[in-house]
Structure formats: structure tokens, C-alpha cells
GUSE-389435 format. One record per atom (N, C-alpha, C, O, CB): residue in three letters; x, y, z. Coordinates in steps of 0.001 Angstrom, whole numbers, plus 500000, padded with zeros to 6 digits. Glycine has a CB too. Example, Ala and Ser with C-alpha at 12.3 -4.5 7.8 and 13.67 -1.06 7.14 Angstrom:
BEGIN
ALA513190494310507800;ALA512300495500507800;ALA513200496700507800;ALA514236496681508465;ALA511308495527509046;SER512850497750507080;SER513670498940507140;SER512900500030507870;SER513409501138508039;SER514084499402505725;
//
This chain:
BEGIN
UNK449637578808333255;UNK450268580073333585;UNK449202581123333803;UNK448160581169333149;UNK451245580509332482;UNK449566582045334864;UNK448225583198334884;UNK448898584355334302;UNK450051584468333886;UNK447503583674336566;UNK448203584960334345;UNK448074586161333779;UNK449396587486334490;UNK449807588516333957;UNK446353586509334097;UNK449620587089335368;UNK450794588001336297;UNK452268587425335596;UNK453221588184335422;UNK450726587552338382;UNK452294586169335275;UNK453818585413335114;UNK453835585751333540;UNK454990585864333132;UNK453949583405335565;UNK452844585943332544;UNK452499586206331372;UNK453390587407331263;UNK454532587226330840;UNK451017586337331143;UNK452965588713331623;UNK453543589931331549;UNK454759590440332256;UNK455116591618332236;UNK452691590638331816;UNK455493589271333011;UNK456595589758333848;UNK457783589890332732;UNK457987589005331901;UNK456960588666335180;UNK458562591128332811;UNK459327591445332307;UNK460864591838333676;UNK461020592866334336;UNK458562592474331390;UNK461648590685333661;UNK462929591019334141;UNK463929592654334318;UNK464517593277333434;UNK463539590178333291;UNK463814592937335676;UNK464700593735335420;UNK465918594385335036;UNK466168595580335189;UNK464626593820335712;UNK466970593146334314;UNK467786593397333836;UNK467395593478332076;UNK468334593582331287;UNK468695592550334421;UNK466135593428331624;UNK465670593424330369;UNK465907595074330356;UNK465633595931331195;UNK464071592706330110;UNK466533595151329041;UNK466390596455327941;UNK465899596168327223;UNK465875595003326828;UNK467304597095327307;UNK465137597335326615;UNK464414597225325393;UNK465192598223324882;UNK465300599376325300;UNK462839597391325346;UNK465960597477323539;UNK466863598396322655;UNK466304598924321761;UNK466513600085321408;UNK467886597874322059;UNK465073597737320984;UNK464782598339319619;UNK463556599443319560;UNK463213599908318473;UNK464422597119318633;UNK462897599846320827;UNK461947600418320672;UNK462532602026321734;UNK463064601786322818;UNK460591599338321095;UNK462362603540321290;UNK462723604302321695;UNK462011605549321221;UNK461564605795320100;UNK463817604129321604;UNK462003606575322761;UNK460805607407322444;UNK461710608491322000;UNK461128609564322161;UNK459650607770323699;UNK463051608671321443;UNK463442609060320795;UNK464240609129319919;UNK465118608270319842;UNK463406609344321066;UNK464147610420318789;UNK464782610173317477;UNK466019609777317490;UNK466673610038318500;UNK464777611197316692;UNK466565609158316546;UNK467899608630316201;UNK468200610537315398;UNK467646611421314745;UNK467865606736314863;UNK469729610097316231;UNK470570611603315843;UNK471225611268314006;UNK472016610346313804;UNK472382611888317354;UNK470613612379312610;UNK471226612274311808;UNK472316612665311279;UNK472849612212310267;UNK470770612323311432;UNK472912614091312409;UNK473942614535312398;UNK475299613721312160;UNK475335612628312725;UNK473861615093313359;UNK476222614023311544;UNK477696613011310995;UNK478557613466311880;UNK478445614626312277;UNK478443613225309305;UNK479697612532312405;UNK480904612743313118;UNK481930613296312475;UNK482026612946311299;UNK481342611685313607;UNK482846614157312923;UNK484029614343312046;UNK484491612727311593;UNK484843612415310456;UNK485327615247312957;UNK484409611893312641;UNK484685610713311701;UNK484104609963311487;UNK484729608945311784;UNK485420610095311802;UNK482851609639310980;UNK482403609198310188;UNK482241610009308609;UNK481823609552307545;UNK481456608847310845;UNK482730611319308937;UNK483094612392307479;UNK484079612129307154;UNK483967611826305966;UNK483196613913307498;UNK485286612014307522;UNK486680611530307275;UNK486254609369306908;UNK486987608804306096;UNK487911612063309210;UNK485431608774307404;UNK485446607151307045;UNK484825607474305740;UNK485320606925304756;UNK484489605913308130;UNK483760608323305559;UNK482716608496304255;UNK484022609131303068;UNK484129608544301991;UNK481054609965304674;UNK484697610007303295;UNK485748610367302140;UNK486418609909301958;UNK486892610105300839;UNK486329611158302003;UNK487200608730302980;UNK488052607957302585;UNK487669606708301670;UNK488311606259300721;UNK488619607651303649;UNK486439606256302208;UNK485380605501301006;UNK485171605929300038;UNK485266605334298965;UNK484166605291301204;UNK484842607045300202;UNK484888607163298573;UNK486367607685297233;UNK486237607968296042;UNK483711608317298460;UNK487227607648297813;UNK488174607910297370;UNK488842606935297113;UNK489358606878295997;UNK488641608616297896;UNK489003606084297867;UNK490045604280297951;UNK489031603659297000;UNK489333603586295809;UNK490155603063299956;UNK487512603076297546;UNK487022602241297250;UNK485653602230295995;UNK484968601309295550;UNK486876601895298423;UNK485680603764295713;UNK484903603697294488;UNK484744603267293413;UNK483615603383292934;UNK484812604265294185;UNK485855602574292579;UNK485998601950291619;UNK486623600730292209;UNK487359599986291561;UNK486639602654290629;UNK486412600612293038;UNK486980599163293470;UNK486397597636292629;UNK487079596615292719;UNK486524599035295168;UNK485574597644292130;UNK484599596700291005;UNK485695596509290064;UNK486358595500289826;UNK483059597519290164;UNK485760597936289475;UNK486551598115288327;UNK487833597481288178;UNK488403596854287284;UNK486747599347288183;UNK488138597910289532;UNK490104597261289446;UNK490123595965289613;UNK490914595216289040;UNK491339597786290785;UNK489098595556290549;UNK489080594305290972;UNK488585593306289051;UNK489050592210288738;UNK487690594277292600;UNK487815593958288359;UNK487898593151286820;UNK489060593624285688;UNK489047593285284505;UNK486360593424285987;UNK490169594574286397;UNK491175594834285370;UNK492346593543285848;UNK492994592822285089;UNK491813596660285462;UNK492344593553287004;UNK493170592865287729;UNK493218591353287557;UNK494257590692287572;UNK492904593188288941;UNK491807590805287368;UNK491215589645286242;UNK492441589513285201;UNK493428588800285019;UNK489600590221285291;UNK491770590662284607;UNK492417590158283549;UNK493819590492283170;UNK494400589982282212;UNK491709590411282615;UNK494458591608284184;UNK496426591251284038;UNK496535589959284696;UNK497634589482284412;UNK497732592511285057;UNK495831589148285495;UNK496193587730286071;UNK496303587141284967;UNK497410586730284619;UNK495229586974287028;UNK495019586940284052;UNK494465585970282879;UNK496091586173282039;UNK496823585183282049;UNK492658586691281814;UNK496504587219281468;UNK497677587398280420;UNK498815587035281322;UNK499575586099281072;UNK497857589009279703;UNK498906587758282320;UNK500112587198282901;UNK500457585522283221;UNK501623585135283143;UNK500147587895284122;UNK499691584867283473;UNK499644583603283690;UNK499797582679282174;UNK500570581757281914;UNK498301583406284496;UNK498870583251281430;UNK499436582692280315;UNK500314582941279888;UNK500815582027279233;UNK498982582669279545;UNK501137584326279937;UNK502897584366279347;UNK503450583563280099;UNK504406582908279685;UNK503856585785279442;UNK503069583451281134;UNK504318582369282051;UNK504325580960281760;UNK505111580102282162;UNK504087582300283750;UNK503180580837280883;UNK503063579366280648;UNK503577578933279267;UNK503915577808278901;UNK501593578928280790;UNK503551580322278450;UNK503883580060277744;UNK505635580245277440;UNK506100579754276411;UNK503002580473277202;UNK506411580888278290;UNK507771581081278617;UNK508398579816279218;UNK509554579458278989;UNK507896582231279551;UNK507495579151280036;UNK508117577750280573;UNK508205576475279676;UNK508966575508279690;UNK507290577291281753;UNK506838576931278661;UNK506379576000277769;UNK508151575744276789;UNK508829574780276433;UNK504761576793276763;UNK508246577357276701;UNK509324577517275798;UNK510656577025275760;UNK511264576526274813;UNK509479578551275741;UNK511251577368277658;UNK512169576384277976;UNK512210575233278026;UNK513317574696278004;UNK512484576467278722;UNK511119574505278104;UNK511164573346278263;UNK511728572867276757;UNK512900572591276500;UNK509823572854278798;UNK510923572848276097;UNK510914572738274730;UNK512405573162273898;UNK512889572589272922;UNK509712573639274310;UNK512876574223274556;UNK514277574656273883;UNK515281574106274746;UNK516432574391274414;UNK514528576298273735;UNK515133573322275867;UNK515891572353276604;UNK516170571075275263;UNK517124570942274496;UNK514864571782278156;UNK515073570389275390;UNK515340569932274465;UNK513839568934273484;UNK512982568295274094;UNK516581569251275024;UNK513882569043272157;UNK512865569106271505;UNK511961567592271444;UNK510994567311270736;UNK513355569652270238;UNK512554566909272288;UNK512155566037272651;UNK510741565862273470;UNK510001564889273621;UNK513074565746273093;UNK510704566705273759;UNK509751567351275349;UNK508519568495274753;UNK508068569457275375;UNK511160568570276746;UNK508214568114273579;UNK507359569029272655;UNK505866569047273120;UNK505098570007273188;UNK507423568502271092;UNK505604567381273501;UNK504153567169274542;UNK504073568040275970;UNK503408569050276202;UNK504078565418275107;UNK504810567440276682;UNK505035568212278247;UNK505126570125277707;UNK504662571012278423;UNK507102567462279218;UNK505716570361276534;UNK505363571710276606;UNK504031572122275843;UNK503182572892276292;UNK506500572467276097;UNK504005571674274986;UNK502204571554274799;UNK501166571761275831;UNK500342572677275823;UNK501793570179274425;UNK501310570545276993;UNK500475570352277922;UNK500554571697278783;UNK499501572245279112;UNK500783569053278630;UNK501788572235279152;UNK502052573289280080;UNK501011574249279577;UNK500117574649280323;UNK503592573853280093;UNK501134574703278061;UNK500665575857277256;UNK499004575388277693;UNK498177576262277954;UNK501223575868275317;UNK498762574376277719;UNK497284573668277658;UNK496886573827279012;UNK495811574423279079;UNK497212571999277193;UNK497245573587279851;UNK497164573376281571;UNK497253575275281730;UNK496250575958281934;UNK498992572132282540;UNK498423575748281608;UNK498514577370282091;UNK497179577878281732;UNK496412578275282608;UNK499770578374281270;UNK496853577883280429;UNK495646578975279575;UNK494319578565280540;UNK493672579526280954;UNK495268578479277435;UNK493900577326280898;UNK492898577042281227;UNK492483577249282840;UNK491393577421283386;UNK492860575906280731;UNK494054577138283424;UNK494043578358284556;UNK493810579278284903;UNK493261579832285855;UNK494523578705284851;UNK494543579579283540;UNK494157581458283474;UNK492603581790283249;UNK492250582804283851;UNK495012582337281932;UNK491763581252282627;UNK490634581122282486;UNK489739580986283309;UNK488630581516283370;UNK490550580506281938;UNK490304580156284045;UNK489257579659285777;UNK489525580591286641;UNK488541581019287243;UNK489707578073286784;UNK490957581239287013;UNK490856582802287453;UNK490587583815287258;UNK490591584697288116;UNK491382583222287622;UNK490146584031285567;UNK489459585134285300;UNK488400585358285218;UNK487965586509285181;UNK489660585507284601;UNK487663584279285164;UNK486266583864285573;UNK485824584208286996;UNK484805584846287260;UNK486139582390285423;UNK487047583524288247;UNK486507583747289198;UNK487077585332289526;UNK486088585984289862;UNK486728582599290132;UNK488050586015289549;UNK488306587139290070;UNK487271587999289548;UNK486594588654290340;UNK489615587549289841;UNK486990588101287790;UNK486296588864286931;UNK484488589433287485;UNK483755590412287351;UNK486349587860285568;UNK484471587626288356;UNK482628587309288772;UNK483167588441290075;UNK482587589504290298;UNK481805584986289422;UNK484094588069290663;UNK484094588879292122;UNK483714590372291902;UNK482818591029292432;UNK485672588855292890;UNK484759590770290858;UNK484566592659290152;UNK483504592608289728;UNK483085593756289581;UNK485518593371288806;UNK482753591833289415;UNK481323592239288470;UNK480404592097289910;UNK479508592930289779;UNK480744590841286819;UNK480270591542290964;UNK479633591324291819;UNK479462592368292527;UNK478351592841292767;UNK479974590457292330;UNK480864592972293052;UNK480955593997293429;UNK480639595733292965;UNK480632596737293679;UNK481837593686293612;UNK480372595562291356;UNK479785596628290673;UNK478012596385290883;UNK477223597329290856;UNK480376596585288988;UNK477639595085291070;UNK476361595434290993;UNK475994595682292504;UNK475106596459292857;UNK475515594356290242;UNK476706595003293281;UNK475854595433294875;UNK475967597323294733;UNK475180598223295026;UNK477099594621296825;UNK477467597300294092;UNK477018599894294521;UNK476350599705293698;UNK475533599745294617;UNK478322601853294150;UNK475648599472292597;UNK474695599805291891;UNK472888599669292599;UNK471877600318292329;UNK475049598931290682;UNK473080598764293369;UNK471675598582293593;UNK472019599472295017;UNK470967599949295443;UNK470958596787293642;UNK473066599791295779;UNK472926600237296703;UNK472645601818296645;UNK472141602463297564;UNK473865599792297315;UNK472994602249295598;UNK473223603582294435;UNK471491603901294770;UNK470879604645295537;UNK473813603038292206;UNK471113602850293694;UNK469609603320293554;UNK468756602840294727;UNK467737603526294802;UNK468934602748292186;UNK468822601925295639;UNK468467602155296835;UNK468694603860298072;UNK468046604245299045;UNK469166600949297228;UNK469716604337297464;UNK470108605854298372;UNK468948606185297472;UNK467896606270298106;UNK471927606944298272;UNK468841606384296259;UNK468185607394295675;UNK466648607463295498;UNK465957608218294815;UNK468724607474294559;UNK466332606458296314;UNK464748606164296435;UNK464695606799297688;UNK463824607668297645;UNK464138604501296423;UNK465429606728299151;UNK465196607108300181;UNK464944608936300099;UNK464676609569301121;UNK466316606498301002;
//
């Protein structure tokens, strides 16, 4: 290759990332209205998202343990199968509060580092 085919640059080429001027820091009315609505909806969003954990975690186990109950007051015969229900529900509830709980905690640490990332700039 010589030296002419080296440096040919196409004329339908843009060069996006390089520009001899400043990026505008001025805000839009809406991106002021997207920024307040963010912070109003989604600021504690971490939070709800690990309360919500855990009304799943209780709620799931009352239900297991209410079915456990009918079963069992059907008739007392059926004392294992409601055992197992009580045994099977709780450990459900457990594996969803684990996973919803990791999601809310995940989500508290990304605004946190994103927090102190603003506050270095």
C-alpha cells in the first residue's frame, strides 16, 4: 500500500467523536422536568425495592402456612403433605428474598457510587 491509499478518508466519513467545539451544558426544560421526575419517583427506589423483599418473604409464608392449615384441617391424615407445604413455602420465600433483597441492595450501591462519583467531578 502507498502512502496516498494510507490516508484516504471517504467522503461519507464523519468524524463524531472529535469536535472543535464545546459541548452545550445548559439543561432543557425537559431534561429539568426528566431530572425532577427522577428524583421524586426513583430516589428511594433501592429501598422499596428491599421492603418489598421482604412483604413477599411474609406474605408467601402466610400463604403457606394457611394452605398448610387447610389441608391439614381437611383432614388429619395429611399432617406430612402439610408439613412439606410449610417446608417447601418458607424456603421459597427465602430464595425470593434473597433474590429481590440482592436486587434493592444492588441498586442502593450503584446511587451510591454514582453519588460519590458526581461529587468528585
Amino acid at each position: 500500500m502507498d502512502n496516498e491509499n494510507r490516508n484516504y478518508i471517504p467522503d461519507d466519513y464523519i468524524d463524531i467523536v472529535s469536535s472543535s467545539q464545546p459541548k452545550s451544558t445548559a439543561k432543557t426544560k425537559a431534561g429539568e422536568y426528566v431530572e425532577e421526575y427522577e428524583n421524586a419517583i426513583f430516589k428511594n427506589i433501592g429501598n422499596i425495592i428491599k421492603f418489598i423483599a421482604f412483604v413477599v418473604c411474609f406474605t408467601t409464608i402466610i400463604i403457606s402456612f394457611v394452605a398448610a392449615y387447610f389441608i391439614f384441617s381437611f383432614n388429619a391424615l395429611f399432617m406430612t403433605i402439610a408439613a412439606a407445604i410449610v417446608l417447601v413455602g418458607t424456603i421459597i420465600s427465602v430464595i425470593l428474598l434473597f433474590i429481590i433483597y440482592g436486587l434493592g441492595h444492588a441498586i442502593c450501591q450503584n446511587n451510591e457510587i454514582i453519588s460519590r462519583l458526581r461529587k468528585m467531578q
